[in-house]
PDB file of N, CA, C and O in Angstrom, chain B, residues numbered from 101:
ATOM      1  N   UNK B 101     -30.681   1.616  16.946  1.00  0.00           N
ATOM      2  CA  UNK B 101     -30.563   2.982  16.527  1.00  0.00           C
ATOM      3  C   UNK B 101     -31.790   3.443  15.747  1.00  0.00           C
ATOM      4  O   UNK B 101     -32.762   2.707  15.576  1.00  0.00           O
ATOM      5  N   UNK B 102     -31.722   4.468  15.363  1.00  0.00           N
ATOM      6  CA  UNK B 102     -32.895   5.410  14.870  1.00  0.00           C
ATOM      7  C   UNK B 102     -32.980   4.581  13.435  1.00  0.00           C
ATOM      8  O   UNK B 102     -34.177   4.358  13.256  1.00  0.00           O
ATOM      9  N   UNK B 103     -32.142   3.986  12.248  1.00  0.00           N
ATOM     10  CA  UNK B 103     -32.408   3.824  11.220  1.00  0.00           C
ATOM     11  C   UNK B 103     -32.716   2.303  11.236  1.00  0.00           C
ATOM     12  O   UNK B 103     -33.134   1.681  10.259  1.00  0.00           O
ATOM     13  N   UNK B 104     -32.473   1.808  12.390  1.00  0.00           N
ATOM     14  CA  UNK B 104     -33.424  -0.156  12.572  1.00  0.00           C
ATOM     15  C   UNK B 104     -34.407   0.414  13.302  1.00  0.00           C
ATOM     16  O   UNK B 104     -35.330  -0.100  12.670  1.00  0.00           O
ATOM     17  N   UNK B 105     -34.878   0.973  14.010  1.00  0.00           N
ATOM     18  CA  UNK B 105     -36.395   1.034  14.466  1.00  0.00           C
ATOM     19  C   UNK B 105     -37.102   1.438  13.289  1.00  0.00           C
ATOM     20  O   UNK B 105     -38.114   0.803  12.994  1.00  0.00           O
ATOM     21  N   UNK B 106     -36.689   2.508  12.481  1.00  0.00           N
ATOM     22  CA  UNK B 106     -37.515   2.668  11.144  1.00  0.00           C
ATOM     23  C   UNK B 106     -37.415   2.091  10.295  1.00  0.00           C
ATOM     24  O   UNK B 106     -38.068   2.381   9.293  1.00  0.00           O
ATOM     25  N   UNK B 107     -36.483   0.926  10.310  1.00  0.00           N
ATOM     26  CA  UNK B 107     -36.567  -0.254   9.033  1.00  0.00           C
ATOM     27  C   UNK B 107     -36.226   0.372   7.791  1.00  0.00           C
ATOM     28  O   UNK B 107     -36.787   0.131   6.721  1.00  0.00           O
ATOM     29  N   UNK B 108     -34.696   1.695   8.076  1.00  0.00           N
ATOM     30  CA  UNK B 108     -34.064   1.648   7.005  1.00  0.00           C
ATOM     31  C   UNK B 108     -32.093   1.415   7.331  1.00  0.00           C
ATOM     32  O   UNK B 108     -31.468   0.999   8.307  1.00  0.00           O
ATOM     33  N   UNK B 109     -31.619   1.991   5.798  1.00  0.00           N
ATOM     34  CA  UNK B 109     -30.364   1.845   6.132  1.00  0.00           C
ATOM     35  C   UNK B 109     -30.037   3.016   5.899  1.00  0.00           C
ATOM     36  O   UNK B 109     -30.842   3.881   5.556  1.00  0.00           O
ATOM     37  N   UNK B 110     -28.459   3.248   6.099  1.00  0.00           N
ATOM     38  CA  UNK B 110     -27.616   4.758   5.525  1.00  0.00           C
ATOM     39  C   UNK B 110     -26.473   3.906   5.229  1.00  0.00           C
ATOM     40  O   UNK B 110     -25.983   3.148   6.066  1.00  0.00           O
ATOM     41  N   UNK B 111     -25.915   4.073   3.658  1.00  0.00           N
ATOM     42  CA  UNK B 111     -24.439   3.806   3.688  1.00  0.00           C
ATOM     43  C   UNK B 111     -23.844   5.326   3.287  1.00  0.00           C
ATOM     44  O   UNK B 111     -24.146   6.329   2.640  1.00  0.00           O
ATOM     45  N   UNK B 112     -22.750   4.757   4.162  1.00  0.00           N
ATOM     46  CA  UNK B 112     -22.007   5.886   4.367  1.00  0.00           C
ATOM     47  C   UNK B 112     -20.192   5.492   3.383  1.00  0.00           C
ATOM     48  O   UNK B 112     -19.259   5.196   4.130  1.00  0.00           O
ATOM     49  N   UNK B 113     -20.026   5.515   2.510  1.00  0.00           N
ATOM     50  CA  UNK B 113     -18.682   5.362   1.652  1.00  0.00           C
ATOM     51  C   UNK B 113     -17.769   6.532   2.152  1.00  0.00           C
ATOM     52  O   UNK B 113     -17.967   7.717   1.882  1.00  0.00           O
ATOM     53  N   UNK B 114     -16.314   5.841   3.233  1.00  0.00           N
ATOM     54  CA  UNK B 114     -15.101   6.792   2.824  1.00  0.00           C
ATOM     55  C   UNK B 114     -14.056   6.258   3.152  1.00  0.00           C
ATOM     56  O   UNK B 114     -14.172   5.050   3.358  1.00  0.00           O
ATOM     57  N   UNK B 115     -12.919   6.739   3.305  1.00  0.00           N
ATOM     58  CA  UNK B 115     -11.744   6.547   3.340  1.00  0.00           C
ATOM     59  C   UNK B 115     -11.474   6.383   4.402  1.00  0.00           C
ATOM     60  O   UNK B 115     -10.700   5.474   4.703  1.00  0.00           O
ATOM     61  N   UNK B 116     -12.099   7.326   5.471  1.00  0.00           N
ATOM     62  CA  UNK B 116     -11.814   7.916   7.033  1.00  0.00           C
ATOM     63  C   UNK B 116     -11.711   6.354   7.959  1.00  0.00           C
ATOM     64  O   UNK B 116     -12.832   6.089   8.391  1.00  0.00           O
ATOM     65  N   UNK B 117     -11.145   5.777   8.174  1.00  0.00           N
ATOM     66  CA  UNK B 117     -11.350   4.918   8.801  1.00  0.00           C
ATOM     67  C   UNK B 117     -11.928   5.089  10.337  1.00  0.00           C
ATOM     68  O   UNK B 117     -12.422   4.161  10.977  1.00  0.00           O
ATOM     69  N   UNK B 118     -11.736   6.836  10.953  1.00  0.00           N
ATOM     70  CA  UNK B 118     -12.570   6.848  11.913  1.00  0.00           C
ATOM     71  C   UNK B 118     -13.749   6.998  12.316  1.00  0.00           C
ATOM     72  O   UNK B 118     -14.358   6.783  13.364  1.00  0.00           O
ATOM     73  N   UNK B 119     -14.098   7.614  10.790  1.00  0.00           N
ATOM     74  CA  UNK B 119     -15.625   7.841  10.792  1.00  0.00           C
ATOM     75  C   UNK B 119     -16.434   6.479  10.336  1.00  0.00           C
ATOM     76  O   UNK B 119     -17.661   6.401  10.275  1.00  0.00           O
ATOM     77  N   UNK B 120     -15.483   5.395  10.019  1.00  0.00           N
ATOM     78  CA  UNK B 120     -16.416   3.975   9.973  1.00  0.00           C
ATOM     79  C   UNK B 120     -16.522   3.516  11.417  1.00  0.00           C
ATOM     80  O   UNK B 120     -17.254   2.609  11.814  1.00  0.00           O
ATOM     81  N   UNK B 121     -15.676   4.274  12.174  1.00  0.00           N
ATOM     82  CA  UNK B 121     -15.800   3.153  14.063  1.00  0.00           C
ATOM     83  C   UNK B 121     -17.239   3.729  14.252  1.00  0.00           C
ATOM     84  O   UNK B 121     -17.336   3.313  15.407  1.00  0.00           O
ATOM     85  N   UNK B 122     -18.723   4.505  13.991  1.00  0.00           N
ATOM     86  CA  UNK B 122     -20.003   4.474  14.107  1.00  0.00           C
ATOM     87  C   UNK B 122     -20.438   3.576  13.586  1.00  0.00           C
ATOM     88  O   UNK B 122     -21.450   3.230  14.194  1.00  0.00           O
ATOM     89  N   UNK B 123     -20.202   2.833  12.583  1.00  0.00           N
ATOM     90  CA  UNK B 123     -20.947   1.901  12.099  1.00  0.00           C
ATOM     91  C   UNK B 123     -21.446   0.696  12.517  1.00  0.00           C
ATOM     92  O   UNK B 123     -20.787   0.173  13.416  1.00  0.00           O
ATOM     93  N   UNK B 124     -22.567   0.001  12.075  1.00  0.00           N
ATOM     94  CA  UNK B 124     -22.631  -1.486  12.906  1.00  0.00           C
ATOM     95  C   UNK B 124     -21.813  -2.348  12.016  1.00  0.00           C
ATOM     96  O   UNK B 124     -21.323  -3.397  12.434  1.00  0.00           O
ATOM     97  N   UNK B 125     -21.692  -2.025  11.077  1.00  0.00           N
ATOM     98  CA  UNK B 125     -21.407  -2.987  10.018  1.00  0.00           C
ATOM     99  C   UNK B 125     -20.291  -2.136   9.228  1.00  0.00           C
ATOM    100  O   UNK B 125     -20.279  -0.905   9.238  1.00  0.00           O
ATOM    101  N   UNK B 126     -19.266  -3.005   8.477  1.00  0.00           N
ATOM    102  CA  UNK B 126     -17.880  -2.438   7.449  1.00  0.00           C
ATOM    103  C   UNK B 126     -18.161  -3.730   6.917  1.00  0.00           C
ATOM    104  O   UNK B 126     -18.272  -4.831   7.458  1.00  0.00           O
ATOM    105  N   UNK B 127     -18.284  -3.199   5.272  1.00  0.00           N
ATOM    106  CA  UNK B 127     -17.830  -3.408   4.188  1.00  0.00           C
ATOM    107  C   UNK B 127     -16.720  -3.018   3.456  1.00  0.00           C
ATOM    108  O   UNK B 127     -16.885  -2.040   2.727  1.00  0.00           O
ATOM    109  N   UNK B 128     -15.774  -3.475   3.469  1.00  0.00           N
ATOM    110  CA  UNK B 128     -14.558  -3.262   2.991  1.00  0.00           C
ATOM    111  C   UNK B 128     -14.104  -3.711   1.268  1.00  0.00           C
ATOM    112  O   UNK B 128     -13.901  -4.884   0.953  1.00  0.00           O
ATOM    113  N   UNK B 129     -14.016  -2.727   0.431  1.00  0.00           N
ATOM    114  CA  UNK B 129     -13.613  -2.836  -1.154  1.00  0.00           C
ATOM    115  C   UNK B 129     -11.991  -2.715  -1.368  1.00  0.00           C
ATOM    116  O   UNK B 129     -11.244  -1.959  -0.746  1.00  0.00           O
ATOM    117  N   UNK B 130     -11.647  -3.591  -2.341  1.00  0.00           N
ATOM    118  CA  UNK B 130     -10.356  -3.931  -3.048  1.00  0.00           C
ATOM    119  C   UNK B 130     -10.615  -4.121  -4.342  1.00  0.00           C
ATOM    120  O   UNK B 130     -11.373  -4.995  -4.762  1.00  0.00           O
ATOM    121  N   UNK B 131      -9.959  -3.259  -5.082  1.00  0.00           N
ATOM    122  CA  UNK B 131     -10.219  -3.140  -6.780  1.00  0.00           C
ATOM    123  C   UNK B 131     -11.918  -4.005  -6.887  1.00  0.00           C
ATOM    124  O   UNK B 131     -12.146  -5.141  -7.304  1.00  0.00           O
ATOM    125  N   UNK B 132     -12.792  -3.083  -6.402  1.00  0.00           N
ATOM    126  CA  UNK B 132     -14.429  -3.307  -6.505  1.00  0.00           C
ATOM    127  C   UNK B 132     -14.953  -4.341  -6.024  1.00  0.00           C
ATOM    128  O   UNK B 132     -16.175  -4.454  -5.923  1.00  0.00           O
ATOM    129  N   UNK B 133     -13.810  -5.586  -5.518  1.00  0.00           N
ATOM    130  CA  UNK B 133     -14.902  -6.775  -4.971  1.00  0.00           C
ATOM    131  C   UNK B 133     -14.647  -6.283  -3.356  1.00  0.00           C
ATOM    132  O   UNK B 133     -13.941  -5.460  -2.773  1.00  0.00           O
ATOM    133  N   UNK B 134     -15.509  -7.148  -3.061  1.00  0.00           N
ATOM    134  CA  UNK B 134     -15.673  -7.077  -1.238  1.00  0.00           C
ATOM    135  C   UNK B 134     -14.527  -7.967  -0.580  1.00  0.00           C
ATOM    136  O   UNK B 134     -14.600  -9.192  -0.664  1.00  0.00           O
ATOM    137  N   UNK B 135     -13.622  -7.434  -0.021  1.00  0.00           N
ATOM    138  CA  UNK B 135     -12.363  -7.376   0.472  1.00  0.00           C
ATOM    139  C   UNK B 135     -12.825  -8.442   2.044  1.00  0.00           C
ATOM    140  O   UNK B 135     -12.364  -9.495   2.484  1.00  0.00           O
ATOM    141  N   UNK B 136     -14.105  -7.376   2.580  1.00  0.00           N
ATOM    142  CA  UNK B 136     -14.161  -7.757   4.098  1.00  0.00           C
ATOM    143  C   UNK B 136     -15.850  -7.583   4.212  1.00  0.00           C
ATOM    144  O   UNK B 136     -16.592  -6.760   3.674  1.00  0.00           O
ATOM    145  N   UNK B 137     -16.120  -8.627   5.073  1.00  0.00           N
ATOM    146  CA  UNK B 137     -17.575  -7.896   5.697  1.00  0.00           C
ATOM    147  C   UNK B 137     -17.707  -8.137   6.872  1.00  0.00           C
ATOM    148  O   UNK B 137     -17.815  -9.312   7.223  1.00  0.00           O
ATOM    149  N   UNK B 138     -17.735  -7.089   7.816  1.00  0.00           N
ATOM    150  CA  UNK B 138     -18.231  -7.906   9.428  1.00  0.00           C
ATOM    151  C   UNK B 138     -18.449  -7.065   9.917  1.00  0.00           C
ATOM    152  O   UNK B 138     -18.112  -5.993   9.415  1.00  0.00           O
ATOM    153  N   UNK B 139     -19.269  -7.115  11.410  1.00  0.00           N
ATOM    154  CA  UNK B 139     -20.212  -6.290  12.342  1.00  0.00           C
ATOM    155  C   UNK B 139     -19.080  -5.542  13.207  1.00  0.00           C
ATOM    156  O   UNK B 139     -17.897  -5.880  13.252  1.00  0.00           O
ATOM    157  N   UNK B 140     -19.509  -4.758  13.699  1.00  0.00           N
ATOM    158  CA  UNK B 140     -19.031  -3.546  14.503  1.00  0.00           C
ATOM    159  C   UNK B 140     -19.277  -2.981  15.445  1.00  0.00           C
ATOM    160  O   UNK B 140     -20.351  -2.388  15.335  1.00  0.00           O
ATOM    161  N   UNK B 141     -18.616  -2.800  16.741  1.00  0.00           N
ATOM    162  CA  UNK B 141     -19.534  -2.574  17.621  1.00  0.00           C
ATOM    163  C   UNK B 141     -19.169  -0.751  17.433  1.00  0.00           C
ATOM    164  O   UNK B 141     -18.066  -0.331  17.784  1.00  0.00           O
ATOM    165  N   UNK B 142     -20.007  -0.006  16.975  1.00  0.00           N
ATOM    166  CA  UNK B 142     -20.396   1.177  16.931  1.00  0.00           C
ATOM    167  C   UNK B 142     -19.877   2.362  17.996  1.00  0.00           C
ATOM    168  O   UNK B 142     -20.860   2.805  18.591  1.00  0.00           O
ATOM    169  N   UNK B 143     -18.936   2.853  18.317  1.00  0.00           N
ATOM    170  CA  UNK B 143     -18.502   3.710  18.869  1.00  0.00           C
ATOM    171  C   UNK B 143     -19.097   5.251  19.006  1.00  0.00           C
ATOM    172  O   UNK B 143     -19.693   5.854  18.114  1.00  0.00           O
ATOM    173  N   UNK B 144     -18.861   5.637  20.040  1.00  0.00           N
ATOM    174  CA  UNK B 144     -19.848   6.717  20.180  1.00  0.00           C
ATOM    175  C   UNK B 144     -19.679   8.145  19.750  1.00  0.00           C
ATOM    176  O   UNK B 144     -19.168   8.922  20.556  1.00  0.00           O
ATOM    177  N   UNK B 145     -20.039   8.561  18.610  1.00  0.00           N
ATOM    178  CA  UNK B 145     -19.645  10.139  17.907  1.00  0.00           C
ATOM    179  C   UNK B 145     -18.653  10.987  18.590  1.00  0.00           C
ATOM    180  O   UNK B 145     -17.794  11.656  18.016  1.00  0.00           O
ATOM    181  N   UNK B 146     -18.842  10.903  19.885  1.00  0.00           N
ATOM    182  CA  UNK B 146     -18.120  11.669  21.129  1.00  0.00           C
ATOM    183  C   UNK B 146     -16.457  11.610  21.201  1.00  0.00           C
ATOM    184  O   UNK B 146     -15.634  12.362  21.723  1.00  0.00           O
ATOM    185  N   UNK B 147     -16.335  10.353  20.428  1.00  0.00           N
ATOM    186  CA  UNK B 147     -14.991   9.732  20.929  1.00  0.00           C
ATOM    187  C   UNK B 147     -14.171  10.093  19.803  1.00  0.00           C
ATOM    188  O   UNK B 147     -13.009  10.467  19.962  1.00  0.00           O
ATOM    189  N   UNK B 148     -14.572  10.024  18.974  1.00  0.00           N
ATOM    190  CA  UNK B 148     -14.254   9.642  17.450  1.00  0.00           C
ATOM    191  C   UNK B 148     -12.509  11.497  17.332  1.00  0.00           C
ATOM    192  O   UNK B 148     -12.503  12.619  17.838  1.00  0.00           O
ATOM    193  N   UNK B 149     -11.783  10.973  16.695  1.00  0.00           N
ATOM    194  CA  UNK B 149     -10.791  11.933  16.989  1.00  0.00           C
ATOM    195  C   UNK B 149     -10.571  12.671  15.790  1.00  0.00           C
ATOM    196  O   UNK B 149      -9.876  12.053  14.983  1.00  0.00           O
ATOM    197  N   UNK B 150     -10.929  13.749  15.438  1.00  0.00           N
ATOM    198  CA  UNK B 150     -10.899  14.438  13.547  1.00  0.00           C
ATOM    199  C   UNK B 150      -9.914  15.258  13.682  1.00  0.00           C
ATOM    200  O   UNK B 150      -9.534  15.929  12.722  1.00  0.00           O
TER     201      UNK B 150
END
């Protein structure tokens, strides 16, 4: 994607659990520690249901 060819990141913090299916990656928080971490296969904006 556009933000690894330029050798940055975007975090994106919310609740929406559908707006995390873009992501490559979820980090998941529980009273502030890290609950979860694992890769994602990134779903396409198109799909996503609001």
């Amino acid at each position: 994607g556009v933000t690894h060819s330029a050798g940055t990141a975007v975090l994106v913090v919310t609740h929406n659990r559908e707006i995390a299916r873009v992501a490559d990656r979820i980090i998941e928080l529980s009273s502030g520690s890290i609950a979860a971490d694992r890769p994602n296969e990134p779903a396409d904006v198109s799909t996503l249901r609001w």
